[in-house]
C-alpha positions as CSV (number, residue, x, y, z in Angstrom):
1,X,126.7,-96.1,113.7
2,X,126.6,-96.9,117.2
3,X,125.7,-94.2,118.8
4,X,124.7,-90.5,118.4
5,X,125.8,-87.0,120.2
6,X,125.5,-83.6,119.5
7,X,128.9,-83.2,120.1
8,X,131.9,-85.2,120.6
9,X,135.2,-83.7,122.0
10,X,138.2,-85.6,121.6
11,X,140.7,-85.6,124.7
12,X,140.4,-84.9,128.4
13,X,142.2,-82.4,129.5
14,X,142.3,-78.5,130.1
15,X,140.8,-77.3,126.1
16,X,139.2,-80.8,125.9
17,X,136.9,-80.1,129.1
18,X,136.5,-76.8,128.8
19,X,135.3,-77.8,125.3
20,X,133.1,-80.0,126.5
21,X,131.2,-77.8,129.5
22,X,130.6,-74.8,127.1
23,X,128.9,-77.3,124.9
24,X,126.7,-78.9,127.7
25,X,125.6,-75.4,128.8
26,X,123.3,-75.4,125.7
27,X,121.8,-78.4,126.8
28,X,123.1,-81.0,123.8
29,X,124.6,-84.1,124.9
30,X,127.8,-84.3,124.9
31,X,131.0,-87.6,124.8
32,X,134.5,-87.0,125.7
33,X,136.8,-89.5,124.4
34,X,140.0,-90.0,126.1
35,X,142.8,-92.3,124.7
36,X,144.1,-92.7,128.3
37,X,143.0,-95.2,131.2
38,X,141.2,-93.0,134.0
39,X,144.1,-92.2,136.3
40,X,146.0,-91.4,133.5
41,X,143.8,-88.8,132.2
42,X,143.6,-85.3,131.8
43,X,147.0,-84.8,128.7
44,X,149.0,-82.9,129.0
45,X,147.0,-80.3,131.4
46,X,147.5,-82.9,134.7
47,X,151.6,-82.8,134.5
48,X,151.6,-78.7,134.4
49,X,152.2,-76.1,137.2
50,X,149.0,-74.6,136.5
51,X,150.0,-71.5,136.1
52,X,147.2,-69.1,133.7
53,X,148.2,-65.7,132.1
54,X,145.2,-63.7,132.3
55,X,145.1,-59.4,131.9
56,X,143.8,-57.9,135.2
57,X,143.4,-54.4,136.5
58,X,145.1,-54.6,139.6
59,X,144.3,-56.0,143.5
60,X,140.7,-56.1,142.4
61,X,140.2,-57.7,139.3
62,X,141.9,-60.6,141.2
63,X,140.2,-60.8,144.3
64,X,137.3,-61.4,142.2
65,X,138.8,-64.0,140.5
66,X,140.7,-65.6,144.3
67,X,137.9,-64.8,146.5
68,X,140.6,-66.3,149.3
69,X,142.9,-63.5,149.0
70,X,143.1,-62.4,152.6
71,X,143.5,-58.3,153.5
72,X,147.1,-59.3,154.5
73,X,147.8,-60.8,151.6
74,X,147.0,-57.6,149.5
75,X,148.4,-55.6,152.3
76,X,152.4,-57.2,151.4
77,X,151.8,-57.7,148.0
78,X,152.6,-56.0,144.8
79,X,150.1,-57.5,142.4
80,X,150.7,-54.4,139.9
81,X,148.3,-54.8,136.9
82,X,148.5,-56.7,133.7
83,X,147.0,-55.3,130.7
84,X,145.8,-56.5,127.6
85,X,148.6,-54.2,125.8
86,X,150.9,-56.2,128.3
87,X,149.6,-59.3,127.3
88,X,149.6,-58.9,123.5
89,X,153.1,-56.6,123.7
90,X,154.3,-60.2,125.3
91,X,153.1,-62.7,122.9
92,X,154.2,-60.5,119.8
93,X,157.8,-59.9,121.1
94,X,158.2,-63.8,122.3
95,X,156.9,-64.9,118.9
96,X,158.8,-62.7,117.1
97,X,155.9,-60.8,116.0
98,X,154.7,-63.9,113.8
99,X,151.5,-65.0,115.9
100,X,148.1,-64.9,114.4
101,X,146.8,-61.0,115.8
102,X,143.0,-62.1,115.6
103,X,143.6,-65.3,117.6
104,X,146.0,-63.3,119.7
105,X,143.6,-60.9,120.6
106,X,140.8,-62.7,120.7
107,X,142.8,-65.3,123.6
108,X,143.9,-62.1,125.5
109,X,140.4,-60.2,125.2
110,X,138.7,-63.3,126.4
111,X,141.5,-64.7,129.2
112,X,139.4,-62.9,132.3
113,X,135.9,-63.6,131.4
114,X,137.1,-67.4,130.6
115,X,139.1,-67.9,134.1
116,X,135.7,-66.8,135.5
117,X,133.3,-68.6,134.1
118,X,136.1,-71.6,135.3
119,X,135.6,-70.2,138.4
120,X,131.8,-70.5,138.2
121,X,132.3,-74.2,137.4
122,X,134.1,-75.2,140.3
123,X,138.0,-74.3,139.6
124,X,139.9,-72.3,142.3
125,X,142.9,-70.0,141.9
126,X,145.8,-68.7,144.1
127,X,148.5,-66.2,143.8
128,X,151.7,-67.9,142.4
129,X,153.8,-66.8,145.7
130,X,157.2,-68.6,145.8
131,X,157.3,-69.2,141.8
132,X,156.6,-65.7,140.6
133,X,157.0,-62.9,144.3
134,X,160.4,-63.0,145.5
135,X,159.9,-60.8,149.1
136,X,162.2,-58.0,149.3
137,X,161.8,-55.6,152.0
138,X,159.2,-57.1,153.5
139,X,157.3,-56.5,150.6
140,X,156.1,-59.4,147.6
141,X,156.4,-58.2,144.0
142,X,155.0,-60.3,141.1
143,X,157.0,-60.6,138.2
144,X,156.7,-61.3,134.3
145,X,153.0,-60.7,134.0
146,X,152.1,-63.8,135.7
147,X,150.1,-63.8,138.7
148,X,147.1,-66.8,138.9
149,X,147.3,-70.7,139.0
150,X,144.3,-73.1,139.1
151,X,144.3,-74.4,142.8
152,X,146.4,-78.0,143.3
153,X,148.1,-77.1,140.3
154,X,147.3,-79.3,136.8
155,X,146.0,-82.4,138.9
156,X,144.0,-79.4,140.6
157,X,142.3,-78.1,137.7
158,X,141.6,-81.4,136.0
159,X,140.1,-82.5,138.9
160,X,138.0,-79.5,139.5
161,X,137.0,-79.8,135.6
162,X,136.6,-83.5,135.3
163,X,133.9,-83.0,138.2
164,X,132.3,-80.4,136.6
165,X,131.6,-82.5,134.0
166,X,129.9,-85.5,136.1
167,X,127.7,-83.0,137.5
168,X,126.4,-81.5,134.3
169,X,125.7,-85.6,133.1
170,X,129.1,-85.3,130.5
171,X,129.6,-89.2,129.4
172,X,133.5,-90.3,129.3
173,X,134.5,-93.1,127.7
174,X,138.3,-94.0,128.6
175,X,140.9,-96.0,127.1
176,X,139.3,-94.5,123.7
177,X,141.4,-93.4,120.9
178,X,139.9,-91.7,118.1
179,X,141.1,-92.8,114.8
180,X,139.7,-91.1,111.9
181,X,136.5,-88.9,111.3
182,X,133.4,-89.6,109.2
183,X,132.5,-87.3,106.7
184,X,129.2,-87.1,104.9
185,X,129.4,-84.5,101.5
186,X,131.7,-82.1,103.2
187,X,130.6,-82.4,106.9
188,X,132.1,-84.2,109.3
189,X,129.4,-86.4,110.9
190,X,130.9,-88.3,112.8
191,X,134.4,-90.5,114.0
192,X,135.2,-94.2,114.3
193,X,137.3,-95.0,117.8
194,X,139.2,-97.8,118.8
195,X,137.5,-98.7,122.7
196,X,139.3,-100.9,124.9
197,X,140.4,-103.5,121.9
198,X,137.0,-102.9,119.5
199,X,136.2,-100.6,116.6
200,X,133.2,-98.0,117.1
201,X,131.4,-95.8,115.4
202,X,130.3,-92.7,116.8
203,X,127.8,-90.3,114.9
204,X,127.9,-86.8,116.2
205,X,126.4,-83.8,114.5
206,X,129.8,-81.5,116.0
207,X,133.0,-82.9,116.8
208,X,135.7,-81.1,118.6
209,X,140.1,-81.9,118.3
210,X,141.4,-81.0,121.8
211,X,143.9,-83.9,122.2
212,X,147.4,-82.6,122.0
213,X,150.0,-81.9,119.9
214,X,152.8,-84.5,118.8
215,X,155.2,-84.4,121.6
216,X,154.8,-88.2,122.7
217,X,155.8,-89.2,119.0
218,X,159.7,-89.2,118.6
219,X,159.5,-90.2,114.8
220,X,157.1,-86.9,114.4
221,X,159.7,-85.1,116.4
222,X,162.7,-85.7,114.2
223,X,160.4,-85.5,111.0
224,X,159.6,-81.8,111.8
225,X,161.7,-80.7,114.7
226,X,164.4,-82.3,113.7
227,X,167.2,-84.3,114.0
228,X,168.3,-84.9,117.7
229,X,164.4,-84.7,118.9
230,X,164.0,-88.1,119.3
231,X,166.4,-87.5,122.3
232,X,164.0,-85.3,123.9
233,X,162.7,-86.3,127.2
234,X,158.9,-85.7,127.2
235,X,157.1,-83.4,130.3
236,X,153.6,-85.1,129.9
237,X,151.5,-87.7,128.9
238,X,152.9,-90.5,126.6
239,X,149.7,-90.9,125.0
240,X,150.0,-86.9,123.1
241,X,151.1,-88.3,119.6
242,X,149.5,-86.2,116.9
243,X,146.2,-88.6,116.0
244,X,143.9,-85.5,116.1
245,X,145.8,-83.4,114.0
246,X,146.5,-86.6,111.7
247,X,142.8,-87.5,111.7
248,X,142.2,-83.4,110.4
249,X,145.0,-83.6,107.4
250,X,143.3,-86.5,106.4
251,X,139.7,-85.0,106.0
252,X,140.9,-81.9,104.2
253,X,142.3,-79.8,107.3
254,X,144.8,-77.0,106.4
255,X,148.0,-77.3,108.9
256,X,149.2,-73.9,110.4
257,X,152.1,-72.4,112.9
258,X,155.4,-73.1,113.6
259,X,156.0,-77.1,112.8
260,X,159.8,-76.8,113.6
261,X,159.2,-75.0,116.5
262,X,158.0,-76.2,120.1
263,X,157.7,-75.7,123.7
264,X,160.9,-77.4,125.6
265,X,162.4,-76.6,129.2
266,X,165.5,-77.5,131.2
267,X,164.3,-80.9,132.6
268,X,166.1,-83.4,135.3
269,X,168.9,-85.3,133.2
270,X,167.5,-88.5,134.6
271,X,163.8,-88.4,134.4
272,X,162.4,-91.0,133.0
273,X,161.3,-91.0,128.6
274,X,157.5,-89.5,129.6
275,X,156.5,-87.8,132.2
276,X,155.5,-89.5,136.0
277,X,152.5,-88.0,137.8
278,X,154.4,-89.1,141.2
279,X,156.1,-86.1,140.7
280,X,154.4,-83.9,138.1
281,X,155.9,-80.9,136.7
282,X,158.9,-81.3,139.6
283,X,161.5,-82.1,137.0
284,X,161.6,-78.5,135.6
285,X,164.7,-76.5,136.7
286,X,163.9,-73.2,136.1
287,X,166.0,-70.7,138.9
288,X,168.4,-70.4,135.9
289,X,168.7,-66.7,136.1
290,X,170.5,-66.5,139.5
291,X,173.4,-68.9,138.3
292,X,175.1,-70.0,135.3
293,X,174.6,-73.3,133.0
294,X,178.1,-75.0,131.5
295,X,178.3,-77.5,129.0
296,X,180.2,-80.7,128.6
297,X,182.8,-78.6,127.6
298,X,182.8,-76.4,130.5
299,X,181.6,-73.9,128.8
300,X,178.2,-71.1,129.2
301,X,176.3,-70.9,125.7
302,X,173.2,-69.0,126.6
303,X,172.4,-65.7,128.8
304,X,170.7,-67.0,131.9
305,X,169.6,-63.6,132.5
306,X,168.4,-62.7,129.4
307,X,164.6,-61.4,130.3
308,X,162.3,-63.2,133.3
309,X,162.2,-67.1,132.9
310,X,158.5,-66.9,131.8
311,X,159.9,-65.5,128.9
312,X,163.1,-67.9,128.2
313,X,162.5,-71.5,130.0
314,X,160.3,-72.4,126.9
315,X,163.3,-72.1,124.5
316,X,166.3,-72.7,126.4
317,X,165.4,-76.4,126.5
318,X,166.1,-76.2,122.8
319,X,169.7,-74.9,123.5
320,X,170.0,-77.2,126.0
321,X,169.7,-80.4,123.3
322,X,171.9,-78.8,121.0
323,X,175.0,-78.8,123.3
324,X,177.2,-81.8,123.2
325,X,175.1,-85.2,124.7
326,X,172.2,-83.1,125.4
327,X,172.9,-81.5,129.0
328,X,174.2,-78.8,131.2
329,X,175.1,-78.0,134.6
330,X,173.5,-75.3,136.3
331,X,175.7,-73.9,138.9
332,X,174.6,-71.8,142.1
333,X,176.2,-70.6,145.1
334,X,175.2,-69.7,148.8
335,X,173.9,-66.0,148.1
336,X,170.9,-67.3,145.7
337,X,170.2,-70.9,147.1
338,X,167.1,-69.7,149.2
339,X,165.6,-68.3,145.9
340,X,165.6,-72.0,144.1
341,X,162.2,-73.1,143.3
342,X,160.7,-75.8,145.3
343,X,161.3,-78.3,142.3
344,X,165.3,-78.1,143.1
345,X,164.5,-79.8,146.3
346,X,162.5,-83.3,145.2
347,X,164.2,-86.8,146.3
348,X,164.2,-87.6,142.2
349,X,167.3,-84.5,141.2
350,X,170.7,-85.1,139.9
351,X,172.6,-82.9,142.6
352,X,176.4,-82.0,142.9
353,X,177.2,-80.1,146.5
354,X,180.6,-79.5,147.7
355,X,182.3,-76.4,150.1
356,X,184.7,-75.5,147.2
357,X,184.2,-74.7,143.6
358,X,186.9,-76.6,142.4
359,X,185.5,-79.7,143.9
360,X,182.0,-78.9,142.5
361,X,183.1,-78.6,139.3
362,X,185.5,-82.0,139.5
363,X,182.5,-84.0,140.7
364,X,180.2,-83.0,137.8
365,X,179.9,-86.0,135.6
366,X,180.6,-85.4,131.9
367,X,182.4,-82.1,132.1
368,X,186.0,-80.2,131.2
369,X,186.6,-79.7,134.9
370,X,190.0,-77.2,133.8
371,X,187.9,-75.4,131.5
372,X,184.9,-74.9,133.7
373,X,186.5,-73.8,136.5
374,X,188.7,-71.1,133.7
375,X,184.8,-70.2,132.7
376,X,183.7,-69.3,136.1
377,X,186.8,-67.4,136.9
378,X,186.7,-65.6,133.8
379,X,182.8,-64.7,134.5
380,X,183.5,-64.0,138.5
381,X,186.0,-61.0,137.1
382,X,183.3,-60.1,134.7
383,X,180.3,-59.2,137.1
384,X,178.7,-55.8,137.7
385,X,179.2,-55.9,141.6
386,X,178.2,-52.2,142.1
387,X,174.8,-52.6,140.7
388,X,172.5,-54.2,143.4
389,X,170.8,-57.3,142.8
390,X,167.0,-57.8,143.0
391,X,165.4,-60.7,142.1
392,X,162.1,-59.4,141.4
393,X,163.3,-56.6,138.7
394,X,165.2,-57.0,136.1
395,X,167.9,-55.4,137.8
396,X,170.9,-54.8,135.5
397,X,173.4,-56.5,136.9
398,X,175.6,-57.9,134.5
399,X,178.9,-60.0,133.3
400,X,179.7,-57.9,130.1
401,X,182.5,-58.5,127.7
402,X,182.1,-62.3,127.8
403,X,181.9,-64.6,124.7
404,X,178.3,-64.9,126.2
405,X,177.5,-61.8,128.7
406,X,174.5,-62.2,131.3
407,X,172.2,-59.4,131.4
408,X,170.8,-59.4,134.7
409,X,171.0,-61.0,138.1
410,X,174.6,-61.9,137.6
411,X,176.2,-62.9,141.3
412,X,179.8,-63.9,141.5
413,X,179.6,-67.7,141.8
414,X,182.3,-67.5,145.1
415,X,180.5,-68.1,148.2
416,X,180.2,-71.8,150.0
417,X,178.1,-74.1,150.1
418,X,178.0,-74.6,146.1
419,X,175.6,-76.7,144.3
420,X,175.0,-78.2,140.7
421,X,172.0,-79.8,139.3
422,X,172.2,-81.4,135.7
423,X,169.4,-80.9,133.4
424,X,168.9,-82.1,129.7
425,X,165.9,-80.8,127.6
426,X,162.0,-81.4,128.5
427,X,159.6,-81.2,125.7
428,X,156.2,-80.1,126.8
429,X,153.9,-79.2,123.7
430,X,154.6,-78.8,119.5
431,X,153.8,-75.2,118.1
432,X,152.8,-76.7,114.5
433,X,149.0,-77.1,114.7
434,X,145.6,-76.9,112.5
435,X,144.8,-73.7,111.2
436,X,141.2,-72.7,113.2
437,X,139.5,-69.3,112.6
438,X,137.7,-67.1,115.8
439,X,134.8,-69.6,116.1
440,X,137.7,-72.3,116.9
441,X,136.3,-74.3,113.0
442,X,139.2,-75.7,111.5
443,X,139.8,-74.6,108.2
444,X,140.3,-76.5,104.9
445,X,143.5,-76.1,102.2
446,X,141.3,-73.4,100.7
447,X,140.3,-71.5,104.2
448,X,136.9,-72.5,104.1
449,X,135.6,-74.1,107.4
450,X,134.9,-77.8,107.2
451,X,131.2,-78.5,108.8
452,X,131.4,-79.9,111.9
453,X,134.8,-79.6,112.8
454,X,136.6,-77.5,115.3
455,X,140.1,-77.8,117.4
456,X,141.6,-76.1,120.7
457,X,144.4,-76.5,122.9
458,X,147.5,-77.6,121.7
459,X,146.4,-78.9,118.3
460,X,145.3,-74.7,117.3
461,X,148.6,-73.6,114.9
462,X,149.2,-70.1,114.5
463,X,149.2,-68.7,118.3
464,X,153.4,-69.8,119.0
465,X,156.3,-69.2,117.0
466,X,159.7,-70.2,118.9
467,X,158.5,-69.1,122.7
468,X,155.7,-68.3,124.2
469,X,154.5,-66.4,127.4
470,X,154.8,-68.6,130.7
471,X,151.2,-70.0,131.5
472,X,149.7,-69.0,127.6
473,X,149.0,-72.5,127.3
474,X,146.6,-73.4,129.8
475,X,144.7,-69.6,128.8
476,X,144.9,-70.5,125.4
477,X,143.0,-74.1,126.3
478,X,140.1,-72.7,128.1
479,X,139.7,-69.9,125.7
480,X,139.2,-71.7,122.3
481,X,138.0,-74.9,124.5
482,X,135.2,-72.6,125.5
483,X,134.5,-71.1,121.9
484,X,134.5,-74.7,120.2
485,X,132.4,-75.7,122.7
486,X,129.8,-73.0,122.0
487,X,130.4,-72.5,118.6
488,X,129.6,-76.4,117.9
489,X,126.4,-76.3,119.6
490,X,124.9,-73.7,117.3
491,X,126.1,-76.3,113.9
């Protein structure tokens, strides 16, 4: 073979670095391969908000972790806490009870200690005001259980873990796609990688899977999402396309989780097919809950105010592509407009305004003007104006009796300006994954662990079934990123 680590980690973002520090801590020498060229880099972890779930005890707890957090800042701020009983009560009810308890636990147990030994690396964190605090009184409250983001967002934390890596003498090789692994008796020893054009062989006593799911790959899409996936605009990097979970099948891996099941948002209409680091994760829509979303047909088909957005955005991009050509309308008037996230105000947005309703809806391409405009009248007459409406609660202010009630924040849609902004569905990660036990080793047909072999991030099956938790993902990364990473040094 051509050359020889202790461990080789496949990938370069969040799980993949992560990965690949823990492992350096124990002094082996460590390669990261990454299929992308070097300012492309970083998966899927580079295009995200950055936002991290983590269980906290209140103020304190994250002080420690955001050392910036001024005295004023906790002075007008509800933090509240976050438990681990919050944090596992979330991920069973999103999953519908069907994710894996021990990796469950083991990702909520570990989610403070791993944000700061990040922290000891070089990655800073903020409170997420403006996304997740409406003020009210003078007063933030955090919402939804989500509080923390890695400073810069995505970019941010890649960049902050990228470096970490050239200081601790971490070789990258870029523009490097791994194709399959060597085996030797049962151990993996090893995996031969395509670099820039030639065919190498890498020998490696430990090598670790952290480079996506199979997002990028519309003809894996329709095979296990299903038909109408291939229509799915993709959130992140193009370069996601299931090799690391293909290259684990092939040596014997057992698959795990939710295969028909994924991660997918409300996403500009007219973004381009993968996603564009000019403007990151600023195609989302997600201020949802304050209006309505009609269909071609001028119709609503899903209850915007069903629970917080952390707990809906991931699936309603599914509902989204099932609606006739793939898009909706979401609708908002003057009385919520100031609460839009700052993602509704980007140069690249398909945006409707006008100063009546009817003209709104008669300028919004694709749609049953008459039958929208008989939707919102039917759901102005339905709404609960004597409950007040609070943006950081959920506050019980709903349209009952409808085909499709909303539960909370429902506003009459009848005050000028109005505005519309199309959306169509953004997929950002697959559930279906490798089956891995708590030392991250994947696991063979017959749950045995294959030697030398261990996956995190995206690839791990078992954690996500239909939804998840806003800002699991990125926790999920740097936990089993981190235990692969040790775990593979003691092989």
């Amino acid at each position: 073979m051509d050359g020889r680590y202790d461990v080789v980690v496949v990938g370069a973002g969040n799980a993949a670095l992560c990965a690949a520090l823990a492992a350096r801590e124990s002094g082996k020498q460590v390669l990261l391969l990454e299929a992308a060229p070097i300012e492309q880099s970083g998966g899927n972890s580079r295009f995200t908000a950055g936002a991290m779930r983590v269980v906290y005890d209140g103020v304190d707890d994250l002080a420690t972790l955001m050392p910036d957090l001024t005295e004023d800042e906790k002075a007008r701020t509800d933090f509240g806490h976050y438990s681990a009983g919050d944090f596992l009560d979330d991920m069973g009810r999103v999953t519908h009870y069907r994710t894996n308890p021990e990796l469950a636990e083991l990702l909520v147990n570990r989610s403070l200690p791993t944000l700061l030994w990040m922290q000891s690396k070089g990655v800073r964190f903020a409170p997420i005001y403006g996304r997740q605090a409406f003020k009210v009184d003078g007063r933030f409250k955090f919402w939804g259980g989500l509080t923390v983001e890695a400073w810069g967002g995505g970019p941010g934390l890649v960049t902050a873990l990228t470096q970490a890596c050239g200081k601790a003498g971490i070789d990258v090789l870029y523009e490097c796609r791994a194709e399959r692994l060597v085996r030797k008796n049962d151990a993996v020893v090893g995996l031969v990688a395509r670099h820039r054009g030639q065919v190498t062989r890498i020998a490696a006593r430990s090598v670790i899977l952290a480079a996506g799911g199979f997002e990028a790959n519309p003809e894996w899409r329709t095979r296990y999402l299903g038909p109408g996936w291939d229509l799915a605009k993709v959130r992140g990097s193009r370069f996601n396309q299931g090799d690391g979970i293909r290259m684990a099948l092939e040596a014997g891996a057992a698959s795990c989780g939710h295969w028909s099941g994924c991660h997918a948002v409300g996403w500009e209409r007219n973004a381009p097919e993968f996603g564009d680091l000019d403007v990151g994760d600023g195609f989302q829509k997600h201020s949802y809950p304050f209006g309505i979303m009609l269909n071609a047909k001028g119709r609503r088909f899903v209850d915007e105010g069903a629970d917080f957005r952390n707990y809906t955005y991931a699936k309603y991009g599914r509902v989204i592509l099932e609606q006739p050509g793939q898009f909706a309308w979401q609708i908002f008037d003057r009385k919520v407009t100031h609460l839009l996230r700052d993602e509704y105000r980007i140069r690249q947005v398909t945006k409707v305004t006008a100063a009546t309703i009817e003209e709104l809806i008669r300028r919004l391409e694709d749609v049953d003007a008459d039958a929208a405009l008989a939707e919102i009248r039917a759901f102005n007459e339905a709404v609960d104006t004597d409950t007040p409406f609070n943006p950081n609660v959920k506050d019980g202010r709903s349209a009952p009796g409808l085909d499709v009630p909303k539960s909370n924040w429902a506003n009459r849609i009848d005050e000028p300006p109005f505005e519309a902004y199309s959306v169509t569905c953004g997929i950002t990660f697959t559930f279906g994954g490798l089956s891995i036990d708590e030392s991250a080793r994947v696991l063979d047909i017959n749950r045995a662990p294959i030697p030398g072999l261990y996956a995190a991030g995206e690839m791990v099956g078992g954690l996500f079934y239909f939804n998840y938790p806003g800002g699991t993902g990125l926790t999920s990364g740097a936990v089993f990123g981190r235990i692969a990473g040790e775990t593979a040094t003691r092989h």
